[in-house]
C-alpha positions, -999 to +999 in steps of 0.1 A: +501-695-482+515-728-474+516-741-439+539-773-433+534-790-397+559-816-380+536-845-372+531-859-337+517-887-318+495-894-289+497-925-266+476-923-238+465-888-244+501-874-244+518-856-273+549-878-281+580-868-305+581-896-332+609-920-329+643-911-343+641-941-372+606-927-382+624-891-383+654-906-404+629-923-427+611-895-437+640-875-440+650-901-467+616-897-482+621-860-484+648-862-502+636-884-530+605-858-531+621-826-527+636-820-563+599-826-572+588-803-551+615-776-555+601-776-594+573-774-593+580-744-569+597-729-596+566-727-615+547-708-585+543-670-585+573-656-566+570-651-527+588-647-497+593-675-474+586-672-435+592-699-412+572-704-383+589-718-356+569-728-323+581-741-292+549-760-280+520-780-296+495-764-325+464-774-302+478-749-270+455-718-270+482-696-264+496-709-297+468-704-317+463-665-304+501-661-317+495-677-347+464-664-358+481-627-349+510-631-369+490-639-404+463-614-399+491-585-395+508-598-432+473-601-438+468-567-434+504-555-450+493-572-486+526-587-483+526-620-503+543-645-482+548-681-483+543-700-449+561-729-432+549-738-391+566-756-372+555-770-340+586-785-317+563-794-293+595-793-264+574-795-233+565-830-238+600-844-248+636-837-230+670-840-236+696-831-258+686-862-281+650-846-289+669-820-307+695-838-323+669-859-341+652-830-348+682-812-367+686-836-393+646-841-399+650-801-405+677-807-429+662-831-447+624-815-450+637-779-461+665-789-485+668-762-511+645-743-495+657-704-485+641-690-460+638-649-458+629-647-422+622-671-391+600-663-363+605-678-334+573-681-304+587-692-272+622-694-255+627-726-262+617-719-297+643-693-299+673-711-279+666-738-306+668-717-334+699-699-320+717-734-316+709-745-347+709-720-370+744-721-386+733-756-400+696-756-406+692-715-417+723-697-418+728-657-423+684-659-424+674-630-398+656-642-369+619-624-349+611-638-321+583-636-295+574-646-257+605-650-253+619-649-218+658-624-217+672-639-186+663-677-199+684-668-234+710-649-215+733-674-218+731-668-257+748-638-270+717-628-300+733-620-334+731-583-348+705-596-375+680-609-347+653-591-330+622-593-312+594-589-281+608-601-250+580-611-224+577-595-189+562-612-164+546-585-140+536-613-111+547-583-082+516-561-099+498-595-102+500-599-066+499-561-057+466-561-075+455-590-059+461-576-022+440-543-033+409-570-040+419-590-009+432-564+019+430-589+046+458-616+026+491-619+044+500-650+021+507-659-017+512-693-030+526-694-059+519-727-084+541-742-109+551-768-132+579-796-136+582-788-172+616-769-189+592-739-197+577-738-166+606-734-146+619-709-173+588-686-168+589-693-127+628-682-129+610-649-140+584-648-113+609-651-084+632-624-101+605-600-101+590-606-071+627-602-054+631-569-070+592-557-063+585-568-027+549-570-022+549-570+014+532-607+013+548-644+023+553-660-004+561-695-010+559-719-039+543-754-050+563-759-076+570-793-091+546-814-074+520-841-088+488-822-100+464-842-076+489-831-042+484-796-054+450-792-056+450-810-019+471-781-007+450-752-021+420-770-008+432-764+024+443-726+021+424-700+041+402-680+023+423-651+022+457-664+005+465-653-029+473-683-055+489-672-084+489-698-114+523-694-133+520-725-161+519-763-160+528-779-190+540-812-172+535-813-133+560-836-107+543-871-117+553-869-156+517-860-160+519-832-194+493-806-201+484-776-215+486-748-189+448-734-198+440-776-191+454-774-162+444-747-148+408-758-150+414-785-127+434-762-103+411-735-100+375-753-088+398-769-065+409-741-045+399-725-010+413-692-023+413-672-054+436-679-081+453-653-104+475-651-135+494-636-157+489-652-192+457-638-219+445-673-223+437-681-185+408-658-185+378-675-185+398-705-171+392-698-132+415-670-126+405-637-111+427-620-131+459-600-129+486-581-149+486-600-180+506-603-211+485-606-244+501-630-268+481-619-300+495-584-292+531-604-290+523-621-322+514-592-341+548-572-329+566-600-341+549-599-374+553-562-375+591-563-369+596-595-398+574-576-418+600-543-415+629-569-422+613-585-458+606-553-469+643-542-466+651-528-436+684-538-419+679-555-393+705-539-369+681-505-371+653-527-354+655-527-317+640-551-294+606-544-278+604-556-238+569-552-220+549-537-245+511-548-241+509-564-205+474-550-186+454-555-158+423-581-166+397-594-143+372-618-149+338-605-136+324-640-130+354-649-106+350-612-089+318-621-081+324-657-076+346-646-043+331-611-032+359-594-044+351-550-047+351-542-084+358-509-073+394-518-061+406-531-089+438-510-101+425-481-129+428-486-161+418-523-157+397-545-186+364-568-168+359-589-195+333-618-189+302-592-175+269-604-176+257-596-212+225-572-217+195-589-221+195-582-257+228-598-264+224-627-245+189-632-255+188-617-288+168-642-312+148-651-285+139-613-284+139-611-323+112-644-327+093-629-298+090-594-309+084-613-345+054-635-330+040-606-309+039-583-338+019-611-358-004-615-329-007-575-331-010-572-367-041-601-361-063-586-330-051-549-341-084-542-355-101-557-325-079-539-300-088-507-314-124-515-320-126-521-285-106-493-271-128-475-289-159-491-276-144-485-240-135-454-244-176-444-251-186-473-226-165-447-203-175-414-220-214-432-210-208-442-181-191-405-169-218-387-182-243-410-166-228-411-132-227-370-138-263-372-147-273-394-118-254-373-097-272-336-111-303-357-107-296-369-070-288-330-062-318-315-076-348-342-058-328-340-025-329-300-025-366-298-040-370-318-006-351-300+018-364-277+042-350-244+052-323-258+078-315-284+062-297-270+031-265-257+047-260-298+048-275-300+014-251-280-005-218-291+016-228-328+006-232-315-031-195-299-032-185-328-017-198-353-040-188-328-072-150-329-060-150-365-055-164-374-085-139-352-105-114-359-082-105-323-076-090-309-043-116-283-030-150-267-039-162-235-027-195-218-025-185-179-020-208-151-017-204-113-024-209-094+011-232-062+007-199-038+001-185-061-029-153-053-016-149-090-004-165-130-008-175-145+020-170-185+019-201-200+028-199-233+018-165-251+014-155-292+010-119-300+005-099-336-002-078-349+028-044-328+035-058-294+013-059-269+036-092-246+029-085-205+020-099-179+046-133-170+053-133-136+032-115-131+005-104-100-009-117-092-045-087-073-047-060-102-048-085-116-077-096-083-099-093-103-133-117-133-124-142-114-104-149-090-131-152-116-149-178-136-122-199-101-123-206-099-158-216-134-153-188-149-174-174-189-169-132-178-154-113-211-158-077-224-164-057-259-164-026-239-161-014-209-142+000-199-181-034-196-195-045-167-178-041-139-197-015-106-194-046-085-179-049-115-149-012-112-135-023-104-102-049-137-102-017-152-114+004-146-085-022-146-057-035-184-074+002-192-074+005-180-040-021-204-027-008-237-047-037-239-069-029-254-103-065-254-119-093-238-114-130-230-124-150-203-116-191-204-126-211-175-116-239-181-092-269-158-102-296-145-088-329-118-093-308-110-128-273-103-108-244-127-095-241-134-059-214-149-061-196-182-075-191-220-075-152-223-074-137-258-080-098-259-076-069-285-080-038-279-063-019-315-069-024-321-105-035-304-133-073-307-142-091-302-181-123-281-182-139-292-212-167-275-229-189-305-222-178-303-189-181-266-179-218-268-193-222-297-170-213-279-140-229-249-147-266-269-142-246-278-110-243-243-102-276-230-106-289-259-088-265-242-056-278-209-068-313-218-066-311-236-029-286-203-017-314-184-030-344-205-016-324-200+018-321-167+016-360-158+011-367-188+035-350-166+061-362-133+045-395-149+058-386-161+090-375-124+095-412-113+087-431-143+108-409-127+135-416-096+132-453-104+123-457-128+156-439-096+175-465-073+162-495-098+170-479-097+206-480-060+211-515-060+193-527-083+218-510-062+250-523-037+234-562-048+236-554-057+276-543-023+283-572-017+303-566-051+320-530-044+329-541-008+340-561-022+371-543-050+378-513-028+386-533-004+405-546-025+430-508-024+445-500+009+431-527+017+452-523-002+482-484+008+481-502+041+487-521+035+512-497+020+533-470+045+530-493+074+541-504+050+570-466+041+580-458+080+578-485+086+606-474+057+625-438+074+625-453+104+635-470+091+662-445+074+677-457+040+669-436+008+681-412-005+651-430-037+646-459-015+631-438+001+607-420-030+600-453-047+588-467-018+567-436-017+550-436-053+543-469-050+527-448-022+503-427-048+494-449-076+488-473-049+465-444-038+448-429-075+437-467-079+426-465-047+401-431-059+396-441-095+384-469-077+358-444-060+342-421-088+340-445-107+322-460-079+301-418-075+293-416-106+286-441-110+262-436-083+240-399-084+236-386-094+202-362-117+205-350-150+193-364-184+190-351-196+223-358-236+234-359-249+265-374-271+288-411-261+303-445-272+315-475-267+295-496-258+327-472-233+335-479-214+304-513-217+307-511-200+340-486-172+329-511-166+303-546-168+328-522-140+350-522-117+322-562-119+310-580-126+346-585-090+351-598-086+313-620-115+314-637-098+350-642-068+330-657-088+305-679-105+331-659-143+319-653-166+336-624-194+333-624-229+341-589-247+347-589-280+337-552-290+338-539-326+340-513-329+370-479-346+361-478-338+324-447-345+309-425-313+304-412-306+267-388-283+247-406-255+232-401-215+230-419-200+261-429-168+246-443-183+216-464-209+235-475-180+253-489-161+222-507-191+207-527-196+243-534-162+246-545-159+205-569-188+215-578-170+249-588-138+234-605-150+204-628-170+228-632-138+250-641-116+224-667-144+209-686-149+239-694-105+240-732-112+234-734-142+247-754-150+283-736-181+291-696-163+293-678-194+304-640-203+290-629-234+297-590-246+293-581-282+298-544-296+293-545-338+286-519-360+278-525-371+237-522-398+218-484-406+203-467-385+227-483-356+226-497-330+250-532-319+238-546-280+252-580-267+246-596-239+247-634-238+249-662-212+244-698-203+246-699-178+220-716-177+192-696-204+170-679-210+135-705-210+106-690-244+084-681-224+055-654-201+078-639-235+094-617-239+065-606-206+064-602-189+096-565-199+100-556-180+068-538-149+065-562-121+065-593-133+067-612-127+100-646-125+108-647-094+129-655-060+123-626-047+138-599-074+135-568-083+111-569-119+106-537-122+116-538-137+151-549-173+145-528-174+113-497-167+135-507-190+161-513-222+136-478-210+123-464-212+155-476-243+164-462-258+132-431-244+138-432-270+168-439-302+148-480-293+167-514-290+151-541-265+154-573-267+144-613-257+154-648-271+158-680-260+168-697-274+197-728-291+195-743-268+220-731-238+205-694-220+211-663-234+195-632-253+208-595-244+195-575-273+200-536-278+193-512-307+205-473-301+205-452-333+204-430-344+235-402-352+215-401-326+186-382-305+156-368-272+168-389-243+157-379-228+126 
């Protein structure tokens, strides 16, 4: 394809026409060439010849979207076509003289030359074609484009021309622009001085008098380019400017539109819109817009219908056939203008590209450099992923080991009491170290028909389960705990068909995981070591589960140290009960008299009062008689409170007391026993002792243990003399002895007379001093003997001011 141009000049950065004696000399060049030209034609392949003919300059945008258009569609047809452009360039030259000069320059360059079809861009372009085509192209069809129909009216178009008429849709512009910008009462419409401009401002007052927009509109039309970018400068915010074209503006000044635009646009208060493709991206917001490569390529559709044969009456004229709504996201954003309101159907062109596509080789050589970098510490990354991985396998297993280890010295350690606390701190730091969100000790009650939760520890918001739990709502996993047998899940779907009812009670609770060890004991289980997650789901490895197991029968060897801890506190109860009653029962004889000397003397003193009533006697008599009853009667009464007292089996109970008072309680219930015996006891208490917190009753059987061992020593002795002192000891204790004249401790029994069993009379257990120690013990005292010098032996024990309760 050929393309022939009509040069041009600048001066002063203006496109000038060439002077009409430069046009008239290369016309006369022309014509000395053309034969040449025309021959050597003649030796070319034959084409079709298609002139081009523009109204404005080759370097406008809007002319290069037209042109490109219009080749691309023959492009596309395979038509083989011979090109000829030519530019008029009519907005920067006026008057009729401009064309005149131009018709014969025409005449001269195409001499000989037949054209098959002329497309005309613009109105002017067209009006020129129209007025000159009986000399320059005569009976050659005519296409034309972006044309305007009320600018040619005047022209009455030939039955062999046809075209796309443009529409200029500036009362949707402006309708669209209110939707953006509710609060606009006013639009200012801008235009230039130029022949074109007025032509396509003609159009924009047409349709904006047949489409009110409900706006006040008024016009800058005309006016020196600097003047109106003063005026929008000043606009409030909320007018609507819409840019129609400024090829030349009031002070002679030409440019292209897109040119001017850019200075227009930065310079306004208000937003500007527009109605032409190549003004996006110039500083408009957007608007109903005509596409001119769309125009082109109808153009080129409609010559390519006419080359091809088709008469050209047959092809109508096509009027508004591609204009759309545009925006221009940048200028949306630019003045806070809703996206959402803009008309549907509309195109946002100019949005912020992805990251990939505005940074793609940037991505590509950083992706590229990163997966070098990877490909060269790859090895080294894996090696020590690997080496962290069995750093953190170590370090689990060793804080799990530390942590077995911790559990089993601190219960080896603990004493009866204390392992309630023992085994809550273990559950505690088991579920924090797993980070689970309960552990439960529970314990099968005698009927089996329900767990009892003994021990429990749960994570912050996890409410704990009930304190019995009914075997029956868990069938599956506790036939499974009896048989001794590990029951454990990470998912409710892992229990089996045979657990449905686990299933749903689990479910029920929120519990997600779950692990059940049995807790054994004397060859049975007693019951189990449940750790549960309700907020995640938990893995129970093999290594794991073995793990925790040693946890469990460290739980299950404490719960079952408890239980014969308190098996034997059961016994040393009962035992210390029967040492009581063995004891009451050897002062029998003792208790016998002294509760008949006021048995008696109640006696006695009724049958007097009865024959002072008979008698007549005055009342104050009677009144004294029967006030001795009374007094006798609180006496018998007291002996039986204390005998009461003393034998009753009850429970450890601590509370505040005087050592010297249970020394005398005790003295009350032997006196008459040691005058039988022909004893006598020596009181030796200390006055202000400090009181303490002890068990009354069992202080009571450890002085009286003490007391009748020293009684029943002294039998064959001549010098029967017990003597009982009280002091205050040394590191807050209170020190009582008990001292005798018997016949002593041999040094080989010293050692062992406290011991279960053994005793060194012919008659006796060997249980009283044992319980007694015991006893003492139980109160953070000591007991022990020695033999006096001077025969006899003295028991000793001291009990702490400030002491552990008794077990």
């Amino acid at each position: 394809m050929v393309n022939r141009t009509t040069p041009t000049t600048r001066q002063g950065g203006r496109r000038c026409p060439l002077p009409a004696s430069l046009i008239a000399g290369l016309a006369a060049l022309l014509g000395v060439l053309a034969p040449a030209c025309a021959s050597a034609a003649d030796s070319l392949p034959s084409s079709q010849s298609v002139l081009l003919l523009y109204a404005e300059s080759r370097v406008l945008p809007a002319v290069v979207l037209v042109d490109e258009a219009i080749r691309a569609r023959f492009d596309a047809a395979s038509l083989q076509a011979e090109f000829f452009t030519e530019y008029l360039d009519l907005s920067s030259a006026s008057g009729a003289r401009y064309a005149e000069h131009l018709r014969p320059f025409f005449l001269t360059k195409h001499r000989g030359r037949k054209f098959d079809v002329v497309v005309s861009v613009g109105t002017e372009a067209l009006r020129f074609a129209l007025d000159n085509r009986p000399v320059l192209f005569p009976g050659v069809p005519i296409v034309f484009c972006l044309a305007s129909r009320a600018a040619v009216g005047d022209f009455r178009l030939p039955p062999d021309a046809t075209g796309v008429w443009i529409v200029v849709d500036a009362a949707a512009t402006l309708e669209a622009a209110h939707r953006l910008e509710p609060r606009a009462r006013r639009a200012v419409v801008v235009a230039g001085a130029a022949t074109a401009d007025r032509i396509l401002l003609d159009d924009v007052k047409r349709d904006l008098a047949t489409r009110p927009t409900g706006l006040e509109v008024s016009y800058l039309a005309g006016l020196p380019l600097d003047e109106v970018r003063e005026k929008l400068s000043r606009l409030p915010r909320e007018t609507i400017v819409l840019f129609v074209t400024m090829f030349r503006d009031g002070a002679g000044r030409t440019f292209s539109p897109s040119q001017a635009l850019g200075t227009i646009a930065p310079s306004s208060n208000a937003p500007v819109y527009g109605m032409s493709q190549t003004y996006l991206g110039r500083g408009i917001v957007g608007g109903r817009v005509f596409s001119l490569d769309a125009h082109g390529a109808l153009a080129a559709d409609l010559a390519i219908r006419i080359l091809r044969g088709e008469p050209v009456p047959h092809i109508a004229t096509v009027e508004n056939p591609t204009n759309t709504y545009l925006f221009d996201w940048r200028q949306l954003n630019r003045f806070d203008l809703p996206e959402r309101n803009v008309p549907a159907g509309s195109v946002i062109l100019n949005r912020a590209p992805p990251l990939w596509e505005a940074y793609r080789w940037y991505i590509v050589a950083a992706v590229g450099l990163i997966g070098a970098e990877g490909l060269l510490i790859g090895a080294l990354a894996l090696q020590h992923r690997r080496r962290r991985r069995a750093e953190m396998a170590v370090r689990d297993r060793l804080e799990f080991e530390t942590l077995v280890s911790d559990l089993s010295a601190t219960f080896v350690g603990l004493l009866g009491g204390e392992i309630e606390d023992g085994i809550e701190h273990g559950l505690r730091r088991v579920g924090e170290h797993l980070r689970l969100d309960s552990a439960l000790i529970l314990e099968f009650t005698p009927d089996e028909q329900t767990m009892r939760l003994t021990h429990a520890w749960a994570a912050e918001n996890v409410r704990l389960p009930r304190s019995n739990l009914d075997l029956a709502q868990f069938p599956w996993s506790m036939e499974k705990v009896r048989c001794g047998e590990v029951v454990r899940f990470s998912t409710l779907d892992e229990l089996p068909a045979a657990a449905a009812v686990d299933r749903e009670t689990f479910g029920r609770m929120g519990v997600q995981s779950a692990l059940g060890i049995p807790l054994a004991g004397a060859g049975t289980a007693i019951g189990a070591l449940s750790l549960n997650s309700v907020r995640r789901e938990q893995e129970w490895s093999e290594d794991l589960v073995r793990r925790l197991e040693f946890v469990a029968g460290i739980f299950s060897s404490a719960l079952l140290r408890q239980r014969v801890e308190t098996e034997v506190r059961e016994l040393r109860r009962d035992l210390t009960h029967v040492g009581r009653v063995a004891t009451m029962g050897e002062l029998t004889a003792s208790i016998a008299h002294e509760l008949n000397q006021p048995l008696t003397a109640i006696l006695t003193n009724a049958q007097v009062a009865g024959r002072l009533i008979d008698s007549g006697a005055d009342a104050k008599a009677v009144r004294d008689i029967v006030a001795d009853i009374v007094a006798d009667d609180q006496r018998a009464g007291e002996v039986i409170r204390r005998v009461r007292a003393f034998v009753k089996k009850d429970e450890t109970n601590q509370s505040r007391l005087d050592i010297n008072a249970v020394v005398q309680d005790v003295i009350g219930l032997v006196r008459n026993d040691a005058i039988i015996r022909g004893v006598s006891i020596d009181l030796d208490l200390a006055f202000d002792l400090p009181s303490m917190v002890a068990d009354r009753v069992q202080l009571q059987q450890v002085v009286l243990n003490l007391i009748m061992n020293g009684l029943d020593a002294m039998r064959a002795a001549a010098d029967r003399r017990l003597a009982i002192t009280t002091r205050v000891g040394a590191e807050g204790t209170v020190r009582v002895s008990v001292r005798d004249h018997g016949c002593g401790i041999v040094e080989d029994d010293l050692a062992r007379i406290f011991e279960p069993f053994y005793t060194t009379k012919p008659q006796g257990l060997g249980m009283g001093l044992s319980i007694a120690r015991s006893l003492v013990e139980a109160h953070g005292g000591r007991l022990w003997a020695e033999s006096n010098p001077n025969g006899g032996a003295t028991f000793t024990f001291t009990l702490p001011l400030l002491h552990r309760s008794a077990a």
